[in-house]
C-alpha positions in Angstrom: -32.5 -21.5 -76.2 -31.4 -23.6 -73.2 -32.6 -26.9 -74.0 -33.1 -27.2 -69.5 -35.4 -24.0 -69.4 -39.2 -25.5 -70.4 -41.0 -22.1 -70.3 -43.7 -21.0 -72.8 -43.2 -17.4 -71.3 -40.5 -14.6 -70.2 -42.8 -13.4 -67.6 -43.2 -17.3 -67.1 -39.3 -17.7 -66.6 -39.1 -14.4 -64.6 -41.7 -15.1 -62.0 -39.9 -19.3 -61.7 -36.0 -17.4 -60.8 -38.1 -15.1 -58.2 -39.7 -18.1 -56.7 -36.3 -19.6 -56.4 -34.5 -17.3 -54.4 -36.0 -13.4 -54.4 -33.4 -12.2 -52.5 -30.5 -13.3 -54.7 -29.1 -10.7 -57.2 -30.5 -10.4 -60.5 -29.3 -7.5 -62.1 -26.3 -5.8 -61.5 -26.1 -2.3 -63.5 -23.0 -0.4 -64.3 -23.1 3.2 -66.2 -19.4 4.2 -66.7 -20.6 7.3 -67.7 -22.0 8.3 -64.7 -20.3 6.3 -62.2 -23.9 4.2 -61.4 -23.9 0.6 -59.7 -27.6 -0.6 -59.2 -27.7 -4.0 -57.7 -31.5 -5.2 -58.3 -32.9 -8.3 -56.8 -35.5 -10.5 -58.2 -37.9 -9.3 -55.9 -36.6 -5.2 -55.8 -37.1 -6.0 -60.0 -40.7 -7.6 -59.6 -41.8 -4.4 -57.5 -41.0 -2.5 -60.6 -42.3 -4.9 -62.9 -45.7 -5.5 -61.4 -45.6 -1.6 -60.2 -45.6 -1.4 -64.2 -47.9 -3.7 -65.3 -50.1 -2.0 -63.1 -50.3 1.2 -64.1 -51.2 0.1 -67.9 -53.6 -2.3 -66.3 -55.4 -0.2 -63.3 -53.7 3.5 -64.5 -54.8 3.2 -68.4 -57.0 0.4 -69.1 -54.8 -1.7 -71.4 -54.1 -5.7 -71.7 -54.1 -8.1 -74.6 -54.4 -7.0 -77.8 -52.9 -3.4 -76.9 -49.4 -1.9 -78.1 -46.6 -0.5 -75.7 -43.8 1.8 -78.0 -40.5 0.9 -76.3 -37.6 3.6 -77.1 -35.3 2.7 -74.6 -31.6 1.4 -74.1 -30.3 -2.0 -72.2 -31.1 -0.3 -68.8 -32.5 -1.6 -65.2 -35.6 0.4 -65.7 -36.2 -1.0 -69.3 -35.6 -4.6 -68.2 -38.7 -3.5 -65.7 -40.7 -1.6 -68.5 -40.6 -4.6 -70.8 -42.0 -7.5 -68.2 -44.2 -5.1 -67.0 -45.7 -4.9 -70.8 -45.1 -8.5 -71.3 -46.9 -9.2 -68.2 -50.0 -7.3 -69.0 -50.3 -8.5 -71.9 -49.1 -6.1 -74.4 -47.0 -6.3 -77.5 -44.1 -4.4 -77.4 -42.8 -2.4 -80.6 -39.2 -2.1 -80.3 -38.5 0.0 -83.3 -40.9 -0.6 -86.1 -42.9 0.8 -88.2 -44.6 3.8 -86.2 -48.1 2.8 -85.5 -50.1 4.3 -83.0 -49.5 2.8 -79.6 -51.7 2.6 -76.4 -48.8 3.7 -74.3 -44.8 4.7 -75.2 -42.1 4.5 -72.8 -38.8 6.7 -74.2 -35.5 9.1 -73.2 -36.0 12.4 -73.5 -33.8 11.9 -76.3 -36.2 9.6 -78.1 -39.7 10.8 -76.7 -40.6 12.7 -79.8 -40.1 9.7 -81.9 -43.2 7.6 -80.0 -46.7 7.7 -81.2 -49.0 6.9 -78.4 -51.9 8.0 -76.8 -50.1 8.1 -73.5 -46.2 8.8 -73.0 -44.0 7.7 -70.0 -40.1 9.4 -70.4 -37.3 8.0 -68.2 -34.8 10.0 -67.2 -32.7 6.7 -66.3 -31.3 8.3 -63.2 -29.0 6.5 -60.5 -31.7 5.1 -57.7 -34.7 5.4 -60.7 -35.0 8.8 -59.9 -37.3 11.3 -61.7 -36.4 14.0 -64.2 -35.0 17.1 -61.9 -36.9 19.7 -64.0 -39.7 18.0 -64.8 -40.7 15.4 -67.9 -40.4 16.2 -72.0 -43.1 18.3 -72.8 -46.5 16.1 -73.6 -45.3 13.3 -71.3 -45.2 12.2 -67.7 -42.4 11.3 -65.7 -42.5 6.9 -65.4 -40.7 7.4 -62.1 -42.9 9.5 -60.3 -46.5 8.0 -61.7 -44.8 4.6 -61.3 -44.4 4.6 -57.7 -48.2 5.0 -56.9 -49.3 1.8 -58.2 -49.3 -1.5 -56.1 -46.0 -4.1 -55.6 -48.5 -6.9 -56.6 -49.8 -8.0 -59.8 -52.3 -10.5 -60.2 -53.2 -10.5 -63.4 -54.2 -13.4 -66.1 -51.5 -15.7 -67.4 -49.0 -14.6 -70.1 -48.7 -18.3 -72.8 -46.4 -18.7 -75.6 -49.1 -18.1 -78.2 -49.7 -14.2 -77.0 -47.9 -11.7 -79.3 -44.4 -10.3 -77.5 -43.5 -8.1 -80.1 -46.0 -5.9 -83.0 -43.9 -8.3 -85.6 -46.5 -11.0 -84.8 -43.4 -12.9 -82.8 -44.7 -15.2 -79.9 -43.5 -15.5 -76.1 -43.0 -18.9 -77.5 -40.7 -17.9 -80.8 -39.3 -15.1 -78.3 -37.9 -17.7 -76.0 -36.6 -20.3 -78.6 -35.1 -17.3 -80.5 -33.2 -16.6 -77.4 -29.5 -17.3 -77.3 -27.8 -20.0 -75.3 -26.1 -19.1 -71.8 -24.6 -21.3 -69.4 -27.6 -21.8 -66.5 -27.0 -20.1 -63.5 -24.1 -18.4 -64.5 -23.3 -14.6 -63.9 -22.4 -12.8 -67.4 -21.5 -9.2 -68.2 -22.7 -8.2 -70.8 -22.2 -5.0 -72.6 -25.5 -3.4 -73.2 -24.7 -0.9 -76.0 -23.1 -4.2 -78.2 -26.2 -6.1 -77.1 -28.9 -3.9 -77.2 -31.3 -6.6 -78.1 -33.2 -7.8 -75.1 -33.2 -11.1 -76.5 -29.8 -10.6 -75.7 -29.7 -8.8 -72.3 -32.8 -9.6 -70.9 -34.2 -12.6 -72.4 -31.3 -14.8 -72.9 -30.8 -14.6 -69.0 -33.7 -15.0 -67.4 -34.3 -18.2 -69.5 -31.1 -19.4 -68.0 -31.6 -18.3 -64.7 -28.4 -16.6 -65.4 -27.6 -13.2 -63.2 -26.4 -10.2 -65.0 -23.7 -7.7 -64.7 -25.9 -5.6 -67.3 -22.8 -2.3 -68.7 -23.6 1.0 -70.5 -20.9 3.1 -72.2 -18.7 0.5 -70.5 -14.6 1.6 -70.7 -12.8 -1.0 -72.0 -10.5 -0.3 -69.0 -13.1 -1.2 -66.6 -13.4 -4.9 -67.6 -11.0 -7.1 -66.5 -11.7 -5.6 -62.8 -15.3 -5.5 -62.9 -14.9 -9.2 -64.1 -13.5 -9.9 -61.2 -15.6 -7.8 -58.8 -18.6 -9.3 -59.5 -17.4 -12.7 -60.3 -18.7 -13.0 -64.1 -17.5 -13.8 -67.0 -17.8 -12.4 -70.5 -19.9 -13.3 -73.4 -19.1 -13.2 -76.4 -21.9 -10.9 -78.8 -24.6 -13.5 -80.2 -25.4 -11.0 -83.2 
């Protein structure tokens, strides 16, 4: 971890780069498969992270001590399902043993593989748009049902002894198990090579680093998109 970065908490060091400058940009995301560029602020990404936290909070009931099944790539929207869990209070199964979950967030690739009570599917459309025929059959669409839920969440606290992940890893162990990157700086990093968000989401935000976040990125594509967006490269941690 960033031996300057003194936070006990992602949501923690999320909410301090926010507070800093909410107009700066904190995620830039590229899909070269599709042709998407999403340019997220910190404060366009906190309306969809408290908008999240929200609807497990107000929309389902849940907080500490509940589970959230994550089956989703390095994306925008799963960099805003994730601190929305985190900041709520949930632990977040990545891909472990199947247990049954208070809520699951998935493709419509991976929905059947989620055992919750309730299921949210992303589609992971350019603009965060909904699925156009409709959600996986037995769950809702997180686009639409996310967008009726409030921009503000004021909920308790998130400390470094609440469980981040069903493992029984820590904010605290999360954040010192996060790799080193220069603070401030602007990185690409290639999300399907890095699909840890230790890696793509953590790593970052503990550096106050902004992130030029690629999926199915062409190897063509780098050296100009490097110098587009004025970021350099690092190299895989794992």
């Amino acid at each position: 971890m960033n031996a300057s970065i003194h936070s006990p908490s992602v949501v923690q060091a999320f909410t301090a780069i926010v507070a800093t400058d909410a107009s700066a940009p904190l995620m830039t995301f590229y899909d070269d498969a599709t042709g998407e560029r999403t340019e997220l602020s910190g404060a366009t990404l906190a309306n969809w992270v408290s908008k999240t936290a929200n609807l497990l909070v107000d929309g389902l009931g849940l907080g500490r001590g509940d589970v959230a099944s994550v089956r989703l790539p390095a994306h925008w929207q799963t960099a805003a399902v994730l601190l929305g869990c985190w900041s709520a209070g949930l632990a977040v199964d990545l891909a472990g043993p199947d247990q049954t979950a208070g809520v699951g967030f998935a493709t419509a690739e991976s929905v059947n593989t989620v055992n919750s009570d309730e299921t949210y599917a992303l589609a992971l459309a350019p603009m965060g748009l909904p699925f156009r025929s409709g959600p996986p059959a037995g769950s809702e669409d997180y686009a639409v049902q996310v967008r009726t839920y409030g921009d503000h969440f004021a909920g308790p606290p998130v400390t470094a002894d609440d469980r981040a992940l069903t493992d029984g890893t820590t904010h605290g162990q999360l954040v010192a198990a996060a790799p080193a990157i220069p603070p401030g700086a602007r990185v690409l990093i290639d999300g399907d090579a890095q699909p840890d968000p230790r890696d793509w989401l953590v790593a970052p935000l503990l550096a106050g680093a902004s992130v030029v976040l690629c999926r199915h990125l062409a190897a063509a594509n780098v050296a100009a998109r490097l110098a587009t967006e004025q970021a350099v490269r690092l190299n895989p941690w794992r």
